[in-house]
C-alpha positions as MATLAB code, in Angstrom:
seq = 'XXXXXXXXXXXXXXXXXXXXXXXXXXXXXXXXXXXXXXXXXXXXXXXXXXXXXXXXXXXXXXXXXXXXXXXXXXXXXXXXXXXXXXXXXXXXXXXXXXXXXXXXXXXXXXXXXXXXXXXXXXXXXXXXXXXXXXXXXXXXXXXXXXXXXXXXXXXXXXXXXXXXXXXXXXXXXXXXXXXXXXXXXXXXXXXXXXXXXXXXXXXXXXXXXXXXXXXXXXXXXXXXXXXXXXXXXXXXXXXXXXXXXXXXXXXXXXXXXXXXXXXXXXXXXXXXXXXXXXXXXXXXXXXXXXXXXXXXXXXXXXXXXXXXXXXXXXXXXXXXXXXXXXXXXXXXX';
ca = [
      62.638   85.999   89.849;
      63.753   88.906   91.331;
      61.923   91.000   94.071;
      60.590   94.721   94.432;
      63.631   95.557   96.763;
      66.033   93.648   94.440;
      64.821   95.118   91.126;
      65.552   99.114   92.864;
      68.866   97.684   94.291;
      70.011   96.886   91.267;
      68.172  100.215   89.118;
      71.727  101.621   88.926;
      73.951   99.249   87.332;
      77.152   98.823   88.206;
      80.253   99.553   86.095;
      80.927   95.982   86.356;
      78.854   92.487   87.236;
      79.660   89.080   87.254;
      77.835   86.096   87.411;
      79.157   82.527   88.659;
      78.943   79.500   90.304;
      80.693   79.291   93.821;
      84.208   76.673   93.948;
      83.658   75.624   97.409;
      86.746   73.443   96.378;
      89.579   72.240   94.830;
      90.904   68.700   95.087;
      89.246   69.088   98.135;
      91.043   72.167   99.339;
      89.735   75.096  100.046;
      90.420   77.826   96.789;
      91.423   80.555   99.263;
      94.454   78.147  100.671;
      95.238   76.557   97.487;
      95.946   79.943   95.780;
      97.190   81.518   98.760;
      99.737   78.806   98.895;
     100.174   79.668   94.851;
     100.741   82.990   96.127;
     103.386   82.749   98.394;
     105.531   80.458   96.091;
     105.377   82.580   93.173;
     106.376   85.554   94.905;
     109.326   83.474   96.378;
     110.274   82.721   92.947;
     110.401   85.950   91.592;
     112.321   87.138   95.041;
     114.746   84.610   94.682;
     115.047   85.855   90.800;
     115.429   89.470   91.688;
     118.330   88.664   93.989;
     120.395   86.130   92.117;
     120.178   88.920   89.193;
     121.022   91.967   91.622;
     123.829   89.930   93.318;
     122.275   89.807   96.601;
     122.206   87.053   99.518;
     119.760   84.768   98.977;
     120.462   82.093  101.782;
     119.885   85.033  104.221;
     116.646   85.870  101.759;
     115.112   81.953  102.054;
     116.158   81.850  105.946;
     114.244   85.230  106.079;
     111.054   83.526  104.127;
     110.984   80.474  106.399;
     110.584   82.607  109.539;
     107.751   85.018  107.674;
     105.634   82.348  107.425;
     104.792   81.608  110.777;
     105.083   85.527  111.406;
     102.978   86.057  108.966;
      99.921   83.634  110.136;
     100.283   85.207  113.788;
      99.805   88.870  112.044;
      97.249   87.340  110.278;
      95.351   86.580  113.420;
      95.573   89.127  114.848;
      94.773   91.585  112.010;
      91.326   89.301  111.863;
      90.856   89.313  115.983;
      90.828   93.509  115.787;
      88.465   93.317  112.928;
      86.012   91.124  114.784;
      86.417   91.862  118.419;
      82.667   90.564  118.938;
      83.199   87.354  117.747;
      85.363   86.971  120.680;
      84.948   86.657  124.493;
      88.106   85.297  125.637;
      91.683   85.071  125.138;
      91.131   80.846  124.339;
      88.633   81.737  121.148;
      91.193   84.327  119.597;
      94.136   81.201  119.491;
      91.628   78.978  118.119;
      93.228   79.143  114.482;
      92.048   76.438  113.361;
      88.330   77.113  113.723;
      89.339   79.595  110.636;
      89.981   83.313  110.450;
      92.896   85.183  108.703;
      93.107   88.647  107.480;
      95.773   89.117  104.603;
      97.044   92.338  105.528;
      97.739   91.468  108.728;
      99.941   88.500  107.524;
     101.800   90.571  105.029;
     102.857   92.971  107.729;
     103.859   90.224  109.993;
     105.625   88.148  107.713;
     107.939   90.767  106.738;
     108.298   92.147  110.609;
     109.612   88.139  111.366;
     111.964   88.514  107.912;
     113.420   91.419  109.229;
     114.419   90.225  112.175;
     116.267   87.281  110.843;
     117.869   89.634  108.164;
     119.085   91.638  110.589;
     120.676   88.980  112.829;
     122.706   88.039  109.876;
     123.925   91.635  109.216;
     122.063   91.693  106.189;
     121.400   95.027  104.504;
     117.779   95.394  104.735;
     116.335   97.492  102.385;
     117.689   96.119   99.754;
     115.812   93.048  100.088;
     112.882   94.606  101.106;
     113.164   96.450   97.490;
     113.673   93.139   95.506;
     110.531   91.668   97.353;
     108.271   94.602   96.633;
     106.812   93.594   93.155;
     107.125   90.055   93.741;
     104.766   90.739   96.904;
     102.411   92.256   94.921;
     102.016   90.035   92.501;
     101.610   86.863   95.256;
      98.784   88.859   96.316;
      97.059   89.027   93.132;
      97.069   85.221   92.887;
      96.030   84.415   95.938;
      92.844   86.701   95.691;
      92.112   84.447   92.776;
      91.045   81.589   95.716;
      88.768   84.568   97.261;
      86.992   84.958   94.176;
      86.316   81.405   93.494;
      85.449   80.926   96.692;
      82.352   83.777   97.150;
      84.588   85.397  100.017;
      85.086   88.876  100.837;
      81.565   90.040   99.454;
      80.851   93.442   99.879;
      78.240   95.527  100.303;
      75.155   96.160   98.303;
      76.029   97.505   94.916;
      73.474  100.230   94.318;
      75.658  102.942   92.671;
      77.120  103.525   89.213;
      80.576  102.434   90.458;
      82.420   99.490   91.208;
      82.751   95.582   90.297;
      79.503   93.565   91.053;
      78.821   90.076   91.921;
      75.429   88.281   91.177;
      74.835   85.749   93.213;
      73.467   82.567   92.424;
      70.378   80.496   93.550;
      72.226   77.752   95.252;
      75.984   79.320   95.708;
      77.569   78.186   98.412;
      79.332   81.064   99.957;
      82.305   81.395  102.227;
      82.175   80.911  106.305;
      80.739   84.201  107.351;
      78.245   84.612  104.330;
      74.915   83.574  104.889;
      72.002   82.377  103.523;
      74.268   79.462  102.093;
      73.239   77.978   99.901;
      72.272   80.841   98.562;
      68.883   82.056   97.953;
      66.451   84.693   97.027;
      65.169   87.516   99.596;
      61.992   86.469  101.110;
      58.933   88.256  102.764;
      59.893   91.577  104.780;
      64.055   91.032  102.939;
      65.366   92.856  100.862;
      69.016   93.353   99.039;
      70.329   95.962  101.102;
      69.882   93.907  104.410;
      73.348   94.490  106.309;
      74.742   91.111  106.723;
      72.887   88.852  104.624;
      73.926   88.313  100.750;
      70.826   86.981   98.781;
      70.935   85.086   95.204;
      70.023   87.782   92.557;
      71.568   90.635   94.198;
      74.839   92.435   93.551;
      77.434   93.075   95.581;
      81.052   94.846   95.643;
      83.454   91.820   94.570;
      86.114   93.439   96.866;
      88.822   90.412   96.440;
      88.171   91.854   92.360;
      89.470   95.520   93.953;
      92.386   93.989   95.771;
      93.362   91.521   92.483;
      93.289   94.626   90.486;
      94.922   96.616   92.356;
      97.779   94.538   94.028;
      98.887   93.358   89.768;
      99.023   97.436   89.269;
     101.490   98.028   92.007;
     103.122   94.569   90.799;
     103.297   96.318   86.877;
     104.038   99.678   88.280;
     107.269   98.730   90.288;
     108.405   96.461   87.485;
     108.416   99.500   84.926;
     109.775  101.820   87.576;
     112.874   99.400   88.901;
     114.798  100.899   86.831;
     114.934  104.447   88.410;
     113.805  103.655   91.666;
     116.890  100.812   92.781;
     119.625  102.827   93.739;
     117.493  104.610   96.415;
     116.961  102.124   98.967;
     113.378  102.207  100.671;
     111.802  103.395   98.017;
     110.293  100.575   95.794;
     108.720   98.832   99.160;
     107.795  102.330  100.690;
     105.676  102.683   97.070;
     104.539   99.153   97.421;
     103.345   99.944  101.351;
     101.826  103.626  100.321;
      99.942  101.871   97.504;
      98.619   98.858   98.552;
      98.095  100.225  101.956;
      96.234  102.826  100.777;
      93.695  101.192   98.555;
      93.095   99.221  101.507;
      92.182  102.081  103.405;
      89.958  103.239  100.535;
      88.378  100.420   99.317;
      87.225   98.706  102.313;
      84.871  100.744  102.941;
      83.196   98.243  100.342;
      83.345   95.317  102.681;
      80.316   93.851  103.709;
      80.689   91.694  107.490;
      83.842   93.415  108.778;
      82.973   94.931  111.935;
      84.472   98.610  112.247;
      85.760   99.194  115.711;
      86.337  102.742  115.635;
      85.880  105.908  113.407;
      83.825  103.452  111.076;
      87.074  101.781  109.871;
      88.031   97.747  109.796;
      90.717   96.935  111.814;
      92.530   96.813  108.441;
      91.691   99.780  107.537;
      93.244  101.465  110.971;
      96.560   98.984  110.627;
      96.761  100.875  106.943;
      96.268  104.368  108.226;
      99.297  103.411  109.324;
     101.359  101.967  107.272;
     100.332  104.699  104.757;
     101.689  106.870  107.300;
     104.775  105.657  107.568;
     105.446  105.152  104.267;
     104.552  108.877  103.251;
     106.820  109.713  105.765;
     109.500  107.917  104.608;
     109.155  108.779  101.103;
     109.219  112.470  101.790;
     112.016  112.339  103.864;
     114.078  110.385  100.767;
     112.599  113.049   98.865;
     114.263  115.542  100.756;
     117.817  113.883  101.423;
     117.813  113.808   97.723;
     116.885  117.589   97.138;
     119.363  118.391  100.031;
     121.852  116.522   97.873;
     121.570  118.176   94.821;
     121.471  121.855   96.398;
     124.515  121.470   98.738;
     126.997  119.466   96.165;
     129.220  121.340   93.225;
     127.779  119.905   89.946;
     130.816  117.143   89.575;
     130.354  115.841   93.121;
     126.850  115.791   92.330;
     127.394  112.442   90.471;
     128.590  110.843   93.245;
     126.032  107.993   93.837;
     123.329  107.677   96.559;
     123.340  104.505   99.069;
     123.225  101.267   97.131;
     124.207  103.129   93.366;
     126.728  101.852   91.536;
     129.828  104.203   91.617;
     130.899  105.777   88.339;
     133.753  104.689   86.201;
     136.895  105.687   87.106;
     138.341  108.900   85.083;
     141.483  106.562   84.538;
     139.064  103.899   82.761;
     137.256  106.201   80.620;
     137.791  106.483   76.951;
     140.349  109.430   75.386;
     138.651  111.360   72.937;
     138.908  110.566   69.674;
     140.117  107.101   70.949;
     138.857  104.024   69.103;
     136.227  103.047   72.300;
     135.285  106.721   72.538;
     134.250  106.587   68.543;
     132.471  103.661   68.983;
     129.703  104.850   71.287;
     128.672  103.217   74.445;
     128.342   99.658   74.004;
     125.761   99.102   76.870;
];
């Protein structure tokens, strides 16, 4: 039965609300690995997809994937060390991995900082492989927030607006490390639902791994649709993917319930995207206006010739005489 104090939490409902039992595990593995794991081989597989078909290196690509890993679980840490700083009082207790505590956005970052530097040792061109793993990052991520959602993790704050995907928790749930009362139960004398910290059975909160699911198979469906116009510039489709995803983060986790907020009221992930976003703007603005630059400066015949990783043009030699038999048949592609 619900309380006073959860009855006007939840007067407003939200746009959204779910209801369901906590999957502590899987085969005795933790959801949040397990789909992680999921995650990271799916996106491999559509990398390794994206290559083959855009003639690409993909020994250089799986070389680059084999160092990102461990890259990617020391970004993780230390994404999750500058969002908690308190839980820490020495240098020991931040290397203590296995006592739990990974941020994803810190992984992604550092698993594609160790990738580059492997791509580059092999005098790899960079960008376009960064391009070909955009989507296929994105949609990883969506699967692997799958685990968070089974799991209870990543609860947010007290959903009291009009706005936003709420979860109901159950009498009994047990949450995630980090979310407390587990098992889950009901506010008691002097509690209420809006108690910073605690997450009680019957009230709602922002599902934020629901934000980040949503969100990351967008970007995944958006790059998809716009390969097509977007792959001869290179840095483009993973300067979108960065601006995007990045960005949301810095929006969205405002929603997050336990993350401390070490300065300006932001998460450490939320700084780390401010950013990325940053950079990626940047970078997007100044293809933007290479491009425009382009077009101004070149007489309209040169200004076919093809940008940085565009096919070049068929040969006059090689086209078609008019009125020959190719020419009458149309374009066969």
């Amino acid at each position: 039965m619900l309380t006073a104090a959860t009855a006007a939490a939840a007067a407003a409902p939200p746009a959204a609300e779910w209801s369901y039992p906590t999957v502590p595990t899987v085969l005795g593995i933790s959801p949040h690995g397990l789909l992680s794991a999921v995650g990271i081989v799916l996106a491999w597989a559509l990398l390794r997809r994206t290559l083959q078909r855009r003639g690409l290196d993909v020994g250089a690509a799986e070389a680059a994937v084999m160092w990102a890993i461990p890259a990617g679980l020391v970004g993780a840490r230390v994404d999750y060390v500058i969002s908690h700083p308190t839980q820490f009082t020495s240098l020991w207790q931040m290397l203590e991995v296995w006592r739990g505590g990974m941020a994803l956005f810190g992984g992604l970052l550092g698993g594609v900082a160790g990738a580059l530097v492997v791509l580059r040792r092999r005098r790899v061109p960079v960008l376009p492989v960064l391009d070909a793993a955009a989507a296929p990052l994105a949609a990883g991520i969506a699967v692997g927030r799958i685990g968070d959602l089974l799991l209870g993790d990543h609860l947010g704050r007290p959903l009291t607006g009009t706005w936003g995907i709420g979860y109901l928790v159950q009498p009994g749930s047990v949450l995630a490390p980090g979310f407390s009362p587990s098992p889950a139960r009901a506010p008691g004398l002097g509690e209420s639902c809006t108690d910073p910290g605690a997450f009680y059975a019957g009230c709602a909160y922002h599902l934020t791994p629901a934000y980040d699911l949503l969100a990351a198979a967008a970007i995944a469906l958006l790059l998809v649709l716009a390969s097509r116009w977007i792959r001869p510039m290179p840095g483009v489709a993973i300067s979108i993917f960065a601006l995007l995803y990045a960005g949301q983060r810095l929006a969205l986790d405002a929603a997050r319930g336990i993350d401390e907020r070490p300065f300006a009221g932001l998460t450490g992930t939320q700084l780390i995207a401010a950013v990325v976003v940053t950079a990626a703007a940047a970078w997007l603005v100044t293809t933007a206006a290479r491009l425009r630059r382009r077009t101004m400066t070149r007489p309209s015949r040169d200004a076919q010739t093809p940008l940085e990783g565009e096919a070049e043009p068929a040969a006059e030699s090689n086209q078609a005489a008019p009125g020959s038999a190719s020419s009458r048949a149309g374009d066969p592609s």
